[in-house]
N, C-alpha and C positions, 0 to 999 in steps of 0.2 A: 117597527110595527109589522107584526105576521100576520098575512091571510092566510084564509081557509086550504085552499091549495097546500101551501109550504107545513101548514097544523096538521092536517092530513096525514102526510108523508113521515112527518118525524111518530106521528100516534103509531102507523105501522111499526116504528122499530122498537116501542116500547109498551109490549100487547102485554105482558108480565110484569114489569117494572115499574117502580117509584117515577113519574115525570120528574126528573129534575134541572129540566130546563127551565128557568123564570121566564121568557118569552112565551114559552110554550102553554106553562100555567096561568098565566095573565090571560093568552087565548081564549082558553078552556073556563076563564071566569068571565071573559064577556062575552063569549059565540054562544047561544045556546043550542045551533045547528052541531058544532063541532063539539060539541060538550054532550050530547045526545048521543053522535056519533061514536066517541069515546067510550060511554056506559055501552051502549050495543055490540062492540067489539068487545068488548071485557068478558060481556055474556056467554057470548057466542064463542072465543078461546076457551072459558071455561067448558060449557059444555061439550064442547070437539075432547079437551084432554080429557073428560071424566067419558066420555062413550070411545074413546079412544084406548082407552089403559086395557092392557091384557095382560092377565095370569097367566102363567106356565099352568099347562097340565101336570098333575102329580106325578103320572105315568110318564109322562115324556122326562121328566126331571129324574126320576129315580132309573129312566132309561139312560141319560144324557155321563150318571153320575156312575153307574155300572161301566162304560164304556173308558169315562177317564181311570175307574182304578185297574178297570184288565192291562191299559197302558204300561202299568209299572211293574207287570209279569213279563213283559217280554225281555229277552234276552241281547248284551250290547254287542257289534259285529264284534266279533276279533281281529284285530289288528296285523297286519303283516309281519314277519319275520322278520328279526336282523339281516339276515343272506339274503331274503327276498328283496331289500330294500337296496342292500351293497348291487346286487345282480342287476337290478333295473336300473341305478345310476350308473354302471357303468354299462352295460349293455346303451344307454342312451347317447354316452360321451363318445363312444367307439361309432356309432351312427354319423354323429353330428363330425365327427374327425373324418369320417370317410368322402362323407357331405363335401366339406369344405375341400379336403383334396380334390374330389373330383368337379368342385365347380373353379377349383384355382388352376385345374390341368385342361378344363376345356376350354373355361371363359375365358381365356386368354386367345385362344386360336379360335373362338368364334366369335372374338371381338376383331382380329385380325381381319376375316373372312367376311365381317358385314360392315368393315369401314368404321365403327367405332375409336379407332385408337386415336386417328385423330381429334374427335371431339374430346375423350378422355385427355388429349398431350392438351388440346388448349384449357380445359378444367385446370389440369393441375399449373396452367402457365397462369392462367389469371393474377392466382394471387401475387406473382411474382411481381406481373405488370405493373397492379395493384400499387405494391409497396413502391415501386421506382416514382408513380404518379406521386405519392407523399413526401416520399423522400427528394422530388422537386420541389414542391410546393413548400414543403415544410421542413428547411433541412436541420434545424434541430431533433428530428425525428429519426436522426440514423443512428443516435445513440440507444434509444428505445428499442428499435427495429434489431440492432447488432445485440444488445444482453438479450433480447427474447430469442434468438435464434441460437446463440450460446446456451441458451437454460430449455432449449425446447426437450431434446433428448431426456434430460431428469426430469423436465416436467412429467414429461411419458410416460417411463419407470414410474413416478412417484403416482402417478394415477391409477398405475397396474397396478400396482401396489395396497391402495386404498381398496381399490375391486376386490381382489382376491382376501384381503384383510376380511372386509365386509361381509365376503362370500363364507370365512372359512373362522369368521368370530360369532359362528350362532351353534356353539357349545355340541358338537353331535355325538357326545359322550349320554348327555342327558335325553337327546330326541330319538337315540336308537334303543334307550332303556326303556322308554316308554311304548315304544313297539312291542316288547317284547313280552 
């Protein structure tokens, strides 16, 4: 059984729509507070949308429609050159190569100089420790441990591999024709 409260609330969500709630419509045929309620809202939605509706001005329309066709007079950038594009990729790779030189020729002597190397010796010993802690606990686990360390080196390669594959399988035969 629904009160007028809960009949209420559902009317709000259905100010346009078919009731087709049977609880709701059962309400609406014995309240005749909410069933008043209902015709009143119905009124008042209607006249809100009908003193609510607005035409475009003509002017503004035939302004709005002059504006979208000047669109399609304008003219598309040009594209950069093939040599412009060769220039900037390696102008950026000769950056980036200098980069890393000069942070693999300092970082090293200003990790010296601020006591880092030690944190760095125990980062790379962790995992080391790591593995002896398993290989206690677990010693079936040194067969595991001994083929991945065997296969770590190809693993490496074969990742580089994939990288550069990936890097250098997006056809630039056809993305530099279209620059041009």
């Amino acid at each position: 059984m629904m009160n007028c409260n809960e009949a209420r609330t559902l009317l709000a969500l259905h100010t346009e729509q078919e009731i087709t709630d049977p609880a709701l419509r059962d309400h609406l045929a014995r309240c005749p507070a909410c069933s008043l309620y209902h015709r009143r809202n119905r009124v008042i939605d209607a006249t809100l949308r009908e003193e609510l509706r607005w035409e475009t001005p003509s002017v503004l329309t035939a302004q709005l429609m002059a504006i979208a066709l000047q669109a399609s007079h304008l003219t598309p950038v040009p594209r950069p050159r093939r040599w412009y594009i060769i220039t900037i990729y390696s102008l950026t790779a000769m950056v980036m190569a200098v980069s890393l030189a000069v942070a693999w020729t300092y970082g090293g002597s200003l990790l010296m100089q601020v006591g880092l190397s030690n944190a760095l010796a125990w980062i790379f010993d962790t995992p080391t420790q790591w593995l002896a802690q398993v290989v206690q606990t677990q010693p079936d686990s040194q067969r595991v441990i001994e083929f991945a360390m065997r296969v770590r080196d190809q693993l490496l390669w074969l990742l580089l591999a994939a990288i550069l594959w990936a890097l250098l399988d997006r056809s630039p035969q056809s993305s530099l024709a279209r620059t041009e």
